[in-house]
N, C-alpha and C positions, 0 to 999 in steps of 0.2 A: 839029606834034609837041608833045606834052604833056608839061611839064616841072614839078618839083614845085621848091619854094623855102622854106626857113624863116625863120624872122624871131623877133627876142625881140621880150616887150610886158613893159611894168610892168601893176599891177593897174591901175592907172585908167587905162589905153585900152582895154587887154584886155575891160574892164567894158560898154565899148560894142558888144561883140561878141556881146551876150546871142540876139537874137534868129538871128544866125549858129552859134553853139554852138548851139542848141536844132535847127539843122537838120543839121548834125553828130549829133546824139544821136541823130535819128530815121533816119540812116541808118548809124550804127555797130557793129563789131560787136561791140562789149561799152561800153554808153552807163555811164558813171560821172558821175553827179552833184558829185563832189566837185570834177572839173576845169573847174565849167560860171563862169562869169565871178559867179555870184551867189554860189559857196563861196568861190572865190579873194578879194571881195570884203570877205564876210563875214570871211576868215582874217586883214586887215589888223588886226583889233579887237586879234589876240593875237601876230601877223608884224611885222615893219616893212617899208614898202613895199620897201625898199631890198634889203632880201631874199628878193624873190620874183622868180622868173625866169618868164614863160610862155613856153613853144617853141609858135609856130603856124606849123602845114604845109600849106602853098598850093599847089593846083594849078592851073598857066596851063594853058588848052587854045586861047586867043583871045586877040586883042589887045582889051585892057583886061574880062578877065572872068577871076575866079579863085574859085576854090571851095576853102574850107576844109576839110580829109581828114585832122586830124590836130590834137592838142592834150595838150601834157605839162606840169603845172605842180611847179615845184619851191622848195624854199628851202633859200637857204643855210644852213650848217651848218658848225660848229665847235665841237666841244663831246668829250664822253668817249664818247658815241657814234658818234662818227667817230674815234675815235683822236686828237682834238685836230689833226685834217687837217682841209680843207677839203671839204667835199662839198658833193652838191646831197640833199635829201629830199623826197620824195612819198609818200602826200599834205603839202599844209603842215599842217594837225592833225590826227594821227593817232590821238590819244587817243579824237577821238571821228569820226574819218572809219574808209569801211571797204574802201579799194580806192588801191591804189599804180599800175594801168596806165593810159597815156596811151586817148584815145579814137581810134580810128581810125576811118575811112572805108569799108565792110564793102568796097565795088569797088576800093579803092585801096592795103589795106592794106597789104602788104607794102613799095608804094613808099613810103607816109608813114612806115612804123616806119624805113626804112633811112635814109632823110630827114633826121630827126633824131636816128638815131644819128651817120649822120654830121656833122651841125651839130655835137653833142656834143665827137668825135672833133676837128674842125677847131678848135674856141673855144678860144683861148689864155686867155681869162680866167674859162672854165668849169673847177670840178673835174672831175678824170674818175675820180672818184668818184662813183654811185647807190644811197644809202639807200631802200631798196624795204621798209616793216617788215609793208608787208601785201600781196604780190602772191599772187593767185593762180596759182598753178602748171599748171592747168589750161584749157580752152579756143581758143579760135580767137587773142584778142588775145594773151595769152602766147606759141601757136604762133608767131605774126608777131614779135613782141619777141625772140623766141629765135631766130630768122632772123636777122633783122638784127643780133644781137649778134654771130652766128658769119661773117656778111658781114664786118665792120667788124673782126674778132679781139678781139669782147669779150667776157667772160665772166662769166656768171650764176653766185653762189655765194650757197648757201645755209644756213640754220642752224638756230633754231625754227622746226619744222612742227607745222601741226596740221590738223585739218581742218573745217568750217563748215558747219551747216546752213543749207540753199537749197533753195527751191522752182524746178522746171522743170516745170510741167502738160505732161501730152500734150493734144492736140488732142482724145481723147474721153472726158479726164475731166470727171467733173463734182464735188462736194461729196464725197458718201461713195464716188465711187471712191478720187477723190485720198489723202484722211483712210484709207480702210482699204490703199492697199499704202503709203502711207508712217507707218502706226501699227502696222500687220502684227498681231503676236496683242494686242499692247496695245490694237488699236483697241474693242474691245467695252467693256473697262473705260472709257477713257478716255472715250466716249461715254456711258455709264452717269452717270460723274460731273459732266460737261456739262448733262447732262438733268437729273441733283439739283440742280445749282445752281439752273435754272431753276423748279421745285418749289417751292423756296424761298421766293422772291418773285419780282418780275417783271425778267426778265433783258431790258434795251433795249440795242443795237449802235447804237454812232450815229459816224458819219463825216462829218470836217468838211474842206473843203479851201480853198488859198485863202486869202482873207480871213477866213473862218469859221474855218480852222485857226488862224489871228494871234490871233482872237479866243480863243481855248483852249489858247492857249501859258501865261498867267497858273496858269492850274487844275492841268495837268500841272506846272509846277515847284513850285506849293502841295503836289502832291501826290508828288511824289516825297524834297521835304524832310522830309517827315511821318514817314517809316523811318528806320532807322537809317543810312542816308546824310546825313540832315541831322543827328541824333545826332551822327554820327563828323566832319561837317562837307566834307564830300565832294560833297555835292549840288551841281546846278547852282546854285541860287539861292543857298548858300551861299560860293561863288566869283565874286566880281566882276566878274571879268575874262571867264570864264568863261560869265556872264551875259549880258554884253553881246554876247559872241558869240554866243550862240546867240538872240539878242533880234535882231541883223542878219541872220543866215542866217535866220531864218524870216520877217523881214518880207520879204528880196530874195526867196527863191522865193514866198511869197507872192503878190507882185507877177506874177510868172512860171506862178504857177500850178502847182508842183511839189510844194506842201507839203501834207502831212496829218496830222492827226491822230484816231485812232480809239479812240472812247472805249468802255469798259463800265461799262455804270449797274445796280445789283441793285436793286429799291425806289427810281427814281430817284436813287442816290445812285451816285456814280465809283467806282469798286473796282478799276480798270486802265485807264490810258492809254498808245498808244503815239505816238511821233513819227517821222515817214515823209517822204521826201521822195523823188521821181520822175525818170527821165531815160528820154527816147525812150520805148520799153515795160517799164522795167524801172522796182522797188521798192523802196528800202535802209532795210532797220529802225536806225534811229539810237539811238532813247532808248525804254526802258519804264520807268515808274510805278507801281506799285499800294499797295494799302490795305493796309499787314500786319497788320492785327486781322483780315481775310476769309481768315485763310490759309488755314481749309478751305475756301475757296471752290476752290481754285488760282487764282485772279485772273488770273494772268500766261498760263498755260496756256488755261486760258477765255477769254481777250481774245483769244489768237493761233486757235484755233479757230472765234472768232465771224466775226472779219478771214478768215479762208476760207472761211466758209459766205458774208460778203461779196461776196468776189473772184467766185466762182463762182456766186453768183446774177447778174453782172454778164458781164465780160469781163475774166478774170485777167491777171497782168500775165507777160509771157512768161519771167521771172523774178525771184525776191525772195531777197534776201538778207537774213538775219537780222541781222548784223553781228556776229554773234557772237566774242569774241575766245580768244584764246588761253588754255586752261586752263576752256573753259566744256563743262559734259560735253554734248556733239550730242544723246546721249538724251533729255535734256528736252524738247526741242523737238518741235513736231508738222511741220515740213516735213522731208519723207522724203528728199531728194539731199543729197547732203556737196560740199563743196568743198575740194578741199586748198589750202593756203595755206601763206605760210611768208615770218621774215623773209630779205629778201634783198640782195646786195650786187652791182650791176654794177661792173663795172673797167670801163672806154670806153676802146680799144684796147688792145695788145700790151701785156705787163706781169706785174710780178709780184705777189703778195699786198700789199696796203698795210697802211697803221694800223689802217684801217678795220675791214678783214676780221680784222687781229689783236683790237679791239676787240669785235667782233660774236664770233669762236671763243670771248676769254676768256667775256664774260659769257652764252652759253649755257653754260658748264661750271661756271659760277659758279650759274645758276640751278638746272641740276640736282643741283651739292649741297646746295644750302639746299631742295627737294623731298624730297630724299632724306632729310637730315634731318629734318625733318619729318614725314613717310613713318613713322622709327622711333619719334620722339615720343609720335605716338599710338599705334602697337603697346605702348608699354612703358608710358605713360601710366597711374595709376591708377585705378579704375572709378570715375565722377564728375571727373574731372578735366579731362576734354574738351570 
C-alpha cells in the first residue's frame, strides 16, 4: 500500500535535492522553477536561512524506495502584509518570481496536495496563514489545491486579479499560425513592422543557454541599467542585494542547465535581451532589457517575436509565461492565451478571517483609490502637463 509522508528541509539539504526536483518537474503538472532547490537556494542571498520552510511529499510504495510527488516552498512572514501575524509566503521573492503553486506529481496529485495541506493543518509551529501574491487561478494544479483546501476546511480568498499573457501552442501550429490567431487583426501590422526593422540593417537572434547564458548575464544588466531604470535607480545592477541574487540564481541554473538568455542584435549591436529560465517543459519570462534610443525599433516586442519564430523553428516549449505583473496591459504582448491570476490568501483549516485577509481587503481598497485618483488626474490635468 502506498502511502505519502511529508517532511520539512531548510535550504541547504533541500539544495541536494536538485537532481530529484528536476525529475519532479519533468513529470508535473504545472513545473514552476521558482520551487526547484536552485531558486530556493538562490533566495537565501535576500531570505535568511532561518525562514525558509520546504514541505517535501514523499511517496513510499516499497521498502526503502520513495519518490518525490510534491514540493511547496514558503518563508516566514511578519510584516504589514500579514496584518503583523505570522504567515508562511510563496514564492520567497515574489518581486521577481512569477508562480505562488507548489509542484505536483501529475499521477499523484491530488494525494500530494492533500498531503501537505494536511502537514500544514497538523504543524503546531506553522502559521495557518498562506500569502499566495501570484497564484494562478486557473489550471489542473490550482484544481488540485482547491481540492485539498476544501478536504482539509480551508479556504481560498482572494483580492487583486488580473490576468497574464501565456503561450499554450497547439500541436499543429507552427510560426505564423501561432503569431496570426494570437495577434488576430493586428497580426498584418505587427509583422509589417518586424519586417522594417530588419530592412533596416541586419536583424541577428542569438540564444545562449547555460554556461553561454552566465556568460551574458554581464551585458543584460549593462543593458538594462542604460534606461530609465538605472536613471530612477531601480535596476538590477543598481541594487546590491538584488545583484547578488540574481548573479546566484543564474549561475545555480546555469549549472542545471535551465537558464537562458535571448538576445537581439540590429547591426550587430543589443537592442533587447531577455532572461528565461526553464522547468520540465515549461518557460518563465523573468527580466527584459532593451536599448530605449531603438524605440522605433519596438525592441521589446521584436525580441518577443523573434523568441517565437525561435521556439517554432525548434520544439516549443509546452508553455511560456511571460511573468507579466499586475497592472501590465496583455495587449502588448504577442502571446495570444491569458492567464488569470490573483493575490491570494489560504486560511489552513476551520476559521474565521484573520489579520491577514483584513490586511490584504484594506490595501486592495487602498490601491484602488490611489488609481482612481489618478484615473481623474489625468482627465483634468492641463494639456502638456502629462
Amino acid at each position: 500500500m502506498s502511502t505519502i509522508v511529508v517532511r520539512r528541509l531548510g535550504p541547504t539539504a533541500y539544495a541536494e535535492l536538485g537532481p530529484v526536483f528536476a525529475e519532479l518537474a519533468r513529470h508535473a503538472l504545472e513545473p514552476n522553477p521558482h520551487m526547484a532547490p536552485a531558486a530556493v537556494s538562490a533566495a537565501t542571498v535576500l531570505v535568511p536561512e532561518e525562514e525558509i520552510v520546504v514541505l517535501c511529499a514523499w511517496l513510499s510504495e516499497a521498502l526503502d524506495f520513495e519518490q518525490l510527488v510534491g514540493i511547496w516552498a514558503f518563508r516566514r512572514v511578519n510584516g504589514w502584509r500579514s496584518g503583523f501575524a505570522g504567515a508562511l509566503a510563496a514564492p520567497l521573492v515574489p518581486l521577481y518570481e512569477v508562480s505562488s503553486l507548489p509542484v505536483l506529481d501529475r499521477d499523484h496529485a491530488a494525494e500530494a496536495a492533500r498531503a501537505l495541506m494536511r502537514y500544514l493543518l497538523a504543524s503546531r509551529d506553522l502559521p495557518h496563514r498562506l500569502l499566495l501574491p501570484l497564484l494562478p487561478l486557473d489550471g489542473p494544479c490550482y484544481a488540485a489545491l482547491a481540492e485539498a483546501c476544501r478536504q482539509t476546511g480551508s479556504a481560498i480568498s482572494t483580492y487583486e486579479r488580473w490576468v497574464r499573457p501565456v503561450m499554450i501552442p497547439r500541436p499543429e501550429d507552427n510560426f505564423e499560425a501561432y503569431l496570426r490567431r494570437a495577434l488576430g487583426s493586428s497580426y498584418k501590422k505587427r509583422m509589417q513592422q518586424f519586417r522594417a526593422v530588419a530592412k533596416q540593417g541586419t536583424l541577428t537572434f542569438r540564444r545562449n543557454r547555460g554556461r553561454g547564458a552566465l556568460e551574458a548575464l554581464d551585458s543584460f544588466l549593462t543593458l538594462e541599467a542604460a534606461g530609465w531604470k538605472g536613471e530612477e535607480g531601480t535596476a538590477i545592477a543598481c541594487l546590491p542585494a538584488d545583484t547578488a541574487y540574481f548573479r546566484r540564481l543564474a549561475e545555480l541554473c546555469a549549472n542545471d542547465d535551465t537558464l537562458l538568455i535571448d538576445t537581439l542584435l540590429h547591426d550587430g549591436r543589443a537592442i533587447a535581451m531577455g532572461l528565461l529560465v526553464e522547468s520540465g517543459n515549461r518557460r518563465h519570462f523573468l527580466k527584459i532589457a532593451y536599448d530605449e534610443t531603438q524605440g522605433r525599433h519596438s525592441p521589446g516586442r521584436t525580441l518577443a517575436i523573434a523568441m517565437l519564430q525561435a521556439d517554432f523553428n525548434g520544439t516549443p516549449p509546452s508553455f511560456f509565461d511571460s511573468g507579466a505583473g499586475e497592472g501590465v496591459d496583455a495587449g502588448t504582448y504577442v502571446w495570444g492565451e491569458r492567464r488569470e491570476m490573483a493575490n491570494a490568501i489560504i486560511r489552513v483549516g476551520p476559521g474565521r478571517a484573520g489579520l491577514a485577509q483584513i490586511a490584504a481587503f484594506s490595501r486592495m481598497w487602498l490601491r484602488r483609490l490611489r488609481d482612481a485618483r489618478r484615473a481623474r488626474s489625468r482627465k483634468t490635468a492641463p494639456p502638456g502637463k502629462l
